[in-house]
GUTIFI-642622 format. One record per residue (C-alpha): x, y, z; residue in one letter; residue number from 1. Coordinates in steps of 0.25 Angstrom, whole numbers. Layout:
# residues N
X, Y, Z, A, NUM $
...
# end
This chain:
# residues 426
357, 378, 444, X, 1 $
359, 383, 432, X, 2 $
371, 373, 423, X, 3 $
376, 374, 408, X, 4 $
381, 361, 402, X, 5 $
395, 363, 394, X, 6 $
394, 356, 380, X, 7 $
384, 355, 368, X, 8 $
382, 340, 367, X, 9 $
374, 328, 369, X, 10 $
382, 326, 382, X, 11 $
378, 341, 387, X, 12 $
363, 341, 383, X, 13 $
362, 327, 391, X, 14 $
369, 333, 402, X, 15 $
360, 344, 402, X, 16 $
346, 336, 401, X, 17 $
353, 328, 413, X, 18 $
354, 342, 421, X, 19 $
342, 347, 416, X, 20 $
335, 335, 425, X, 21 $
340, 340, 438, X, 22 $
333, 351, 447, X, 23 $
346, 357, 451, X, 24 $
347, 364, 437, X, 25 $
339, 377, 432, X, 26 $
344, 381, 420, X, 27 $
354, 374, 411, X, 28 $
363, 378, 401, X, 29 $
373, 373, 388, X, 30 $
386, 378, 383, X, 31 $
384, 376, 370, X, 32 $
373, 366, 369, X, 33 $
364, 360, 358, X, 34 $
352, 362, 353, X, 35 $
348, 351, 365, X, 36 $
353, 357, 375, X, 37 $
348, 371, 372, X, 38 $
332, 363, 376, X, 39 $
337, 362, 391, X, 40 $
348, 374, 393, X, 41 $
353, 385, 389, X, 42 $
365, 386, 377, X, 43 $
378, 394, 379, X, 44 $
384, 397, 367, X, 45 $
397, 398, 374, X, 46 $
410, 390, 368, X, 47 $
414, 380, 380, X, 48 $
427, 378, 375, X, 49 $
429, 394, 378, X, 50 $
432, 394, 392, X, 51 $
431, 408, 396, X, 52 $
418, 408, 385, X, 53 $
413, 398, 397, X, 54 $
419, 406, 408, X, 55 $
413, 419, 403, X, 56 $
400, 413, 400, X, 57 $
398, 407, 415, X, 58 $
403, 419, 421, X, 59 $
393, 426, 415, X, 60 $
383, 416, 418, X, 61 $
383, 415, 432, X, 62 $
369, 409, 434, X, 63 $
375, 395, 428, X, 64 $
378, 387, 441, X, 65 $
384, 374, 435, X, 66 $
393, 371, 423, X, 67 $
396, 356, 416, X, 68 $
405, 357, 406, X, 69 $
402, 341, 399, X, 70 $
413, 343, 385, X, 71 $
426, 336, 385, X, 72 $
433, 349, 379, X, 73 $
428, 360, 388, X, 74 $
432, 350, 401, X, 75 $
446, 348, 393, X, 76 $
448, 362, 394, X, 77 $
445, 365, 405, X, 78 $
432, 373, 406, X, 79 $
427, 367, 419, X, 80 $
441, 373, 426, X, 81 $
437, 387, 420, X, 82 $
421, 386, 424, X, 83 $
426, 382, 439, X, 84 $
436, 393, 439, X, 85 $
426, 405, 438, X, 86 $
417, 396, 449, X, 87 $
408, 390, 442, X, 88 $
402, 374, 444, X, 89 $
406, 364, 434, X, 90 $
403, 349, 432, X, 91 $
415, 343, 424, X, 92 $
430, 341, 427, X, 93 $
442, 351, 425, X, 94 $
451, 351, 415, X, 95 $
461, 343, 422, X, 96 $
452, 332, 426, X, 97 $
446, 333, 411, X, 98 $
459, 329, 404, X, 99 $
456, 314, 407, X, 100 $
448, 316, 392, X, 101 $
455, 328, 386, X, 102 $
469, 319, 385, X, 103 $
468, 305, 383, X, 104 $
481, 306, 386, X, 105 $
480, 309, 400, X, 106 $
467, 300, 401, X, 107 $
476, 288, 397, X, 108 $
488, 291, 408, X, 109 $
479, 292, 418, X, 110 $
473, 279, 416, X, 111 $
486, 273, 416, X, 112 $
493, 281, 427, X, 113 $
480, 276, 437, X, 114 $
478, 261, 431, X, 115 $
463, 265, 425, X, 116 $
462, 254, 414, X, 117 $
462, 259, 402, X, 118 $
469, 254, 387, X, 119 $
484, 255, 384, X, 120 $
488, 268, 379, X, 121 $
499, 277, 374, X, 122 $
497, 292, 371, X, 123 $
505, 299, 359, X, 124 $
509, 314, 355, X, 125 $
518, 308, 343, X, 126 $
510, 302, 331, X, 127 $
523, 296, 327, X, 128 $
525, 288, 341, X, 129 $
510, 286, 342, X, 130 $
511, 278, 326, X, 131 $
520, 269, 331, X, 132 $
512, 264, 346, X, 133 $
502, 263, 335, X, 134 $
508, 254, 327, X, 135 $
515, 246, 339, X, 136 $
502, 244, 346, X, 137 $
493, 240, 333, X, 138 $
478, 241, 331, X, 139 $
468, 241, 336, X, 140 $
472, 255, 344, X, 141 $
465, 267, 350, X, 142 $
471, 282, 346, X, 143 $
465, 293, 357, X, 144 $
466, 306, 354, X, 145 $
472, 312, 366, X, 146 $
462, 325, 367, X, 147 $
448, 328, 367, X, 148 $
442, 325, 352, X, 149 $
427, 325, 354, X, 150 $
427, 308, 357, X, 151 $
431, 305, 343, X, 152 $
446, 305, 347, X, 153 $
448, 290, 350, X, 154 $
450, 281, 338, X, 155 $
450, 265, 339, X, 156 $
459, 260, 329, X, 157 $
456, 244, 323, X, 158 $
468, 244, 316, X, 159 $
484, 250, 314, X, 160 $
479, 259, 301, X, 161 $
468, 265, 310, X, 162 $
476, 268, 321, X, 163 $
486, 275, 311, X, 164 $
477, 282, 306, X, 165 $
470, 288, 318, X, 166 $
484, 291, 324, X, 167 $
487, 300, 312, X, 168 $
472, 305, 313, X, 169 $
473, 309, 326, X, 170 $
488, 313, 330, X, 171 $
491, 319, 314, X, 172 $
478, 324, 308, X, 173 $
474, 327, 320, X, 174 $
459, 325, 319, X, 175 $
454, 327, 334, X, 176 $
464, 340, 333, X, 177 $
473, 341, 345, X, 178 $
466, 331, 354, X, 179 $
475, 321, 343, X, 180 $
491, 327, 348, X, 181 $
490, 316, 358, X, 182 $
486, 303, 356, X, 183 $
483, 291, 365, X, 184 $
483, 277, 359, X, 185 $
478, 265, 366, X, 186 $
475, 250, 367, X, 187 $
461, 246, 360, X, 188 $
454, 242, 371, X, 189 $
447, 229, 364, X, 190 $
443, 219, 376, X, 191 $
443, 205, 373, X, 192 $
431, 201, 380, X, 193 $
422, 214, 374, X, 194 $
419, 221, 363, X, 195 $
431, 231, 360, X, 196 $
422, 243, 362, X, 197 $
415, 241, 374, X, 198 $
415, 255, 382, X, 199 $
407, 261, 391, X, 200 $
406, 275, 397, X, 201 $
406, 278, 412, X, 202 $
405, 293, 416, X, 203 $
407, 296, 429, X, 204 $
402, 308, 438, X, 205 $
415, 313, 446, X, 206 $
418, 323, 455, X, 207 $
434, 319, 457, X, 208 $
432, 311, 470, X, 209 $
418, 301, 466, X, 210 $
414, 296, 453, X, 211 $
401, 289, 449, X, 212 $
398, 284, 436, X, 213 $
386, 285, 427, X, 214 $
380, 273, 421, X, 215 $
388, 269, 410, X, 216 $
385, 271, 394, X, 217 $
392, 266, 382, X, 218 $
395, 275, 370, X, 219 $
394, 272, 353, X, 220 $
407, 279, 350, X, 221 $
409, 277, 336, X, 222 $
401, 283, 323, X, 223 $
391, 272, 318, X, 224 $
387, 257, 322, X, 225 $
395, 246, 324, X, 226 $
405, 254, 331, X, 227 $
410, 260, 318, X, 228 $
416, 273, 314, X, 229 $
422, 284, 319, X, 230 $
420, 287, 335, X, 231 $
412, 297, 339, X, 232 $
407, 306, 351, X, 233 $
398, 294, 354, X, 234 $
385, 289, 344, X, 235 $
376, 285, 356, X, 236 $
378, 280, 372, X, 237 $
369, 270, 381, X, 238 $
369, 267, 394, X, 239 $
371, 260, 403, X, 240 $
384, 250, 395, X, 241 $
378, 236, 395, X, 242 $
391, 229, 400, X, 243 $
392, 238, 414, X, 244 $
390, 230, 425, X, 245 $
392, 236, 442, X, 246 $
405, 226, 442, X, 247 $
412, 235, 430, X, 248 $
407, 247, 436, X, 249 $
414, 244, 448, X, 250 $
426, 241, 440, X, 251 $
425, 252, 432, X, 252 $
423, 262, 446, X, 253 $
436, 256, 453, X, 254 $
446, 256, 441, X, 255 $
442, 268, 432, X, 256 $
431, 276, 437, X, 257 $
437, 279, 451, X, 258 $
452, 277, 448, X, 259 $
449, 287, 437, X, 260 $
444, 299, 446, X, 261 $
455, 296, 455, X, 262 $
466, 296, 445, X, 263 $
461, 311, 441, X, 264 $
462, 315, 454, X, 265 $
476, 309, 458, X, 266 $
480, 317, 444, X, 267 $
474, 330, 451, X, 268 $
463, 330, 441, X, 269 $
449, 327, 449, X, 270 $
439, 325, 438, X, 271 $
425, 330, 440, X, 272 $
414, 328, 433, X, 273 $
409, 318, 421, X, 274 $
420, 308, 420, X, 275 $
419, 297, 409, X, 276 $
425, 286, 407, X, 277 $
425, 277, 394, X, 278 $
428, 262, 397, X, 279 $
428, 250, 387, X, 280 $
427, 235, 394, X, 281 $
440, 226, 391, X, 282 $
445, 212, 395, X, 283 $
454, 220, 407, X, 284 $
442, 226, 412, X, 285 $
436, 241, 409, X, 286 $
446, 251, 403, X, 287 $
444, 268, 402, X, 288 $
443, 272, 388, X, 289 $
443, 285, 389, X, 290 $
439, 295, 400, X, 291 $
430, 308, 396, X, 292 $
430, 319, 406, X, 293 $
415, 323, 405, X, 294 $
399, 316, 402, X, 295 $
401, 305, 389, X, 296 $
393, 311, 377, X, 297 $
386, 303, 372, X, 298 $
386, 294, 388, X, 299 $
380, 307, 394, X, 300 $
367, 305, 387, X, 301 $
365, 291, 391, X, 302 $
370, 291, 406, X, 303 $
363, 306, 410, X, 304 $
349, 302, 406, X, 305 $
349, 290, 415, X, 306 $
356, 298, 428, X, 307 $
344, 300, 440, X, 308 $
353, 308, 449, X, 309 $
351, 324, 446, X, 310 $
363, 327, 436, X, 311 $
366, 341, 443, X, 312 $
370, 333, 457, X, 313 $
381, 326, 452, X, 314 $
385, 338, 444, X, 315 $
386, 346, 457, X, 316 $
391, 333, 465, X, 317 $
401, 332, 456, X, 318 $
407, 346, 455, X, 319 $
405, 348, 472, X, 320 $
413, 333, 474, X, 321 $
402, 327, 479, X, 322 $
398, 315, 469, X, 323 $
398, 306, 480, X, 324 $
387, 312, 486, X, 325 $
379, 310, 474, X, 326 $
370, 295, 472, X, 327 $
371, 295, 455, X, 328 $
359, 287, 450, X, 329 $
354, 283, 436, X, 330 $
341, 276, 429, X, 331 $
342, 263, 424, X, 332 $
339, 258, 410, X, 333 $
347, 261, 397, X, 334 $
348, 275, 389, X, 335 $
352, 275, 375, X, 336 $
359, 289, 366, X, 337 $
360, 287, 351, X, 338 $
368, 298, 346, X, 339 $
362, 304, 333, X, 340 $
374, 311, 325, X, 341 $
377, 318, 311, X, 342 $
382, 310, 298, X, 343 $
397, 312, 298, X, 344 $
399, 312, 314, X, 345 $
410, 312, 320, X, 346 $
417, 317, 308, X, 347 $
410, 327, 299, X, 348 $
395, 331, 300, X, 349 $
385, 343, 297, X, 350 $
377, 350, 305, X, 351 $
365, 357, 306, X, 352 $
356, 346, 301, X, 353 $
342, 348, 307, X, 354 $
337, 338, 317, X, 355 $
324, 332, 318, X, 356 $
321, 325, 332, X, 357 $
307, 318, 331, X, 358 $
301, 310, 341, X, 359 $
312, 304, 352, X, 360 $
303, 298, 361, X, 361 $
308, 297, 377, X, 362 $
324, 300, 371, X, 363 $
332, 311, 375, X, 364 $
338, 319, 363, X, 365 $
352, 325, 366, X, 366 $
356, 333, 358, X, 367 $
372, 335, 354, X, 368 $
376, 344, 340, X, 369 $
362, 350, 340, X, 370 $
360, 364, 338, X, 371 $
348, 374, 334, X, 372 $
349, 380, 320, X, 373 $
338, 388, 315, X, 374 $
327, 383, 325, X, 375 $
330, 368, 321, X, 376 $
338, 357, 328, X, 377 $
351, 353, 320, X, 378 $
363, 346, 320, X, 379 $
376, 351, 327, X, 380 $
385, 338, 329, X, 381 $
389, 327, 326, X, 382 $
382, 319, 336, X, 383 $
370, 328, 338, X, 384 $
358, 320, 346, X, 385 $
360, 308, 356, X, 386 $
346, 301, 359, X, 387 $
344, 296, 372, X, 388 $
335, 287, 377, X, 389 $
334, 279, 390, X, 390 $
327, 265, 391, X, 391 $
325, 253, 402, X, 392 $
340, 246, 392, X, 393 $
348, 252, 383, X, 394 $
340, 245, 371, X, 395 $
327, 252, 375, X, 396 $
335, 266, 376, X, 397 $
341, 262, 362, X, 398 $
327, 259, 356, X, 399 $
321, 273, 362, X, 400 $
333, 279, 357, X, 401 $
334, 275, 342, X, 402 $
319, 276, 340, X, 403 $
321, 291, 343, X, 404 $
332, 294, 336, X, 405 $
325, 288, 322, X, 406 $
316, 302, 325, X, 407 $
328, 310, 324, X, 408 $
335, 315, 310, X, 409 $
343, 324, 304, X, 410 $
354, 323, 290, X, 411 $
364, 314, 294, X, 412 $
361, 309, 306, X, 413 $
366, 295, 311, X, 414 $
366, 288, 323, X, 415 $
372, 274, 328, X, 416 $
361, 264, 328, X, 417 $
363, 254, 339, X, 418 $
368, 263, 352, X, 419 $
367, 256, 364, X, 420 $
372, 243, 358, X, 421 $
385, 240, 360, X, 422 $
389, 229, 371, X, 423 $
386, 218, 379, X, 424 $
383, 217, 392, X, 425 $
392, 210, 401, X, 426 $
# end
């Protein structure tokens, strides 16, 4: 089979080393890609938020037998729908079932409408009536943009002027844009028996009827050490999360995983393909966070690379309904990402810096916002490598990891020092 991978990330170059693995697949493909991605497939400089760009493009490329479209915004918009319209294979939901990320919103109903736990919330379209729930309900708070805003549209607020400031910042000065015109506002979920914080990432193959989780990971959201600065796309992932144990999981399986699915469906929106699910652990028991309609990035780096079953199976499992005839396994041990990202990230940052990658040892270098200019590797992003490195426990994958990226440089770069330590085990 011949497949192309929708995205230019860390998440899509991961993806693709994961279907590079399997025997089922010739020739591989990226629609734009990176400077990674362009070692194991083909680039496309095709716009994947143009739909009928896309359309065109596959219909004129008839020898691509398998499409996965990984991004949030293309899945938003709907370019799964048009690819299966002109008959072609896709792996990754439609753009009814991929509105449980694109609005917030709707996320936050359905978890109330179907008792999955999740935090209190009100969503607002007035920045005058959301000031004043503000107000009455204090600090600490949590604003949500309602739309898709690159995972930098959530802000935690510690105190009444934060949250007074974010409001404005997102509902008046509008700085994720129009993802800001609706606003959800919830509870803080800060357990009293944990650390507030504690989250983990499940994702979850689904083809609409059965649903299998991955092993879990846990993602560094904010900017630097400490759990300080602004939040980001993600500064680095490990896996498995120290405090999962079988007895959560089957909690987690009968009152969000399952009761998830099935509340799509009874909405008439089957979801197929990567569905993720962002929990934190409470006093009442684990709560949804938030819910992504495709792979985590960075999660995808750490869970693919410990998957044994061939990739392209599930994919095909999952698009012909027939997950359940599919046994998922995975390696034990640990893996470790450290996310390597350009000064200024997520707010302002240069590109085009040259890139030196010295020895890495047994890691896997994925690259993110790379590119090729001029014959030399450069910076293209503002998280540009995520190096990846498997152990027997997450401290031996942290070791192998660190020691590799101290032989990696470029002007500004900065990375988060002590990935993969973060909670307690149970």
């Amino acid at each position: 089979m011949n497949v192309l991978v929708i995205g230019n990330g860390g998440r899509e170059h991961a993806v693709l080393l994961a279907l590079k693995k399997s025997p089922k697949v010739d020739k591989l493909y990226c629609m734009k890609g990176n400077a990674g991605t362009a070692e194991i497939a083909e680039n496309v400089n095709v716009d994947y938020m143009d739909i009928e760009a896309v359309k065109k493009f596959a219909l004129e490329n008839p020898q691509i037998d398998y499409y996965v479209v990984t991004p949030d915004d293309p899945l938003a918009i709907g370019l799964v729908d048009a690819l299966e319209s002109i008959g072609k294979r896709c792996f990754g939901p439609n753009k009814a079932a991929a509105q449980i990320e694109a609005s917030k919103a709707f996320a936050k109903e359905l978890m109330h409408k179907y008792g999955i736990p999740t935090a209190k919330s009100k969503t607002f379209d007035n920045y005058g009536d959301a000031l004043d729930y503000v107000r009455a309900e204090g600090a600490p708070i949590v604003l949500k943009a309602d739309g898709l805003a690159l995972g930098k549209g959530v802000l935690v607020c510690e105190t009444l002027k934060d949250a007074e400031e974010g409001l404005k910042e997102i509902m008046l000065d509008k700085a994720f844009g129009a993802a800001g015109n609706k606003i959800v506002i919830e509870e803080c979920m800060c357990g009293l028996k944990y650390t507030p914080g504690e989250e983990v990432s499940v994702l979850c193959f689904t083809d609409g009827k059965t649903i299998v989780p991955m092993i879990t990971s846990c993602d560094h959201k904010r900017a630097f050490d400490g759990d300080k600065g602004l939040n980001t796309g993600g500064m680095g992932t490990f896996s498995p999360c120290p405090f999962w144990t079988k007895e959560l999981e089957k909690e987690v399986y009968d009152t969000i995983l399952l009761p998830t699915v099935n509340a799509l469906n009874s909405e008439g929106k089957p979801f197929k393909g990567c569905l993720y699910f962002g929990l934190m652990r409470t006093d009442k028991g684990m709560k949804v966070v938030e819910y992504n309609s495709r792979f985590g990035d960075p999660e995808t780096q750490v869970v693919l690379p410990m998957l044994k079953t061939d990739l392209m199976d599930i994919f095909e499992a999952v698009t012909e309904e027939r997950l359940s005839d599919i046994k998922i396994e995975w390696e034990n041990g640990a893996c470790v990402c450290v996310v390597v990202a350009s000064g200024g990230y997520p707010v302002s940052y240069t590109k085009g810096k040259p890139i030196t990658i010295g020895d890495t040892g047994e890691t896997v270098i994925v690259h993110a916002g790379t590119a090729i200019k001029d014959g030399k590797l450069v910076t293209n992003g503002g998280r540009v490598l995520g190096v990846v490195a498997k152990g027997k426990d997450i401290e031996e994958a942290r070791e192998k990891a660190y020691k590799a990226v101290d032989n990696i440089s470029f002007e500004n770069m900065f990375y988060r020092k002590v990935i993969g330590i973060k909670y307690r085990e149970v």
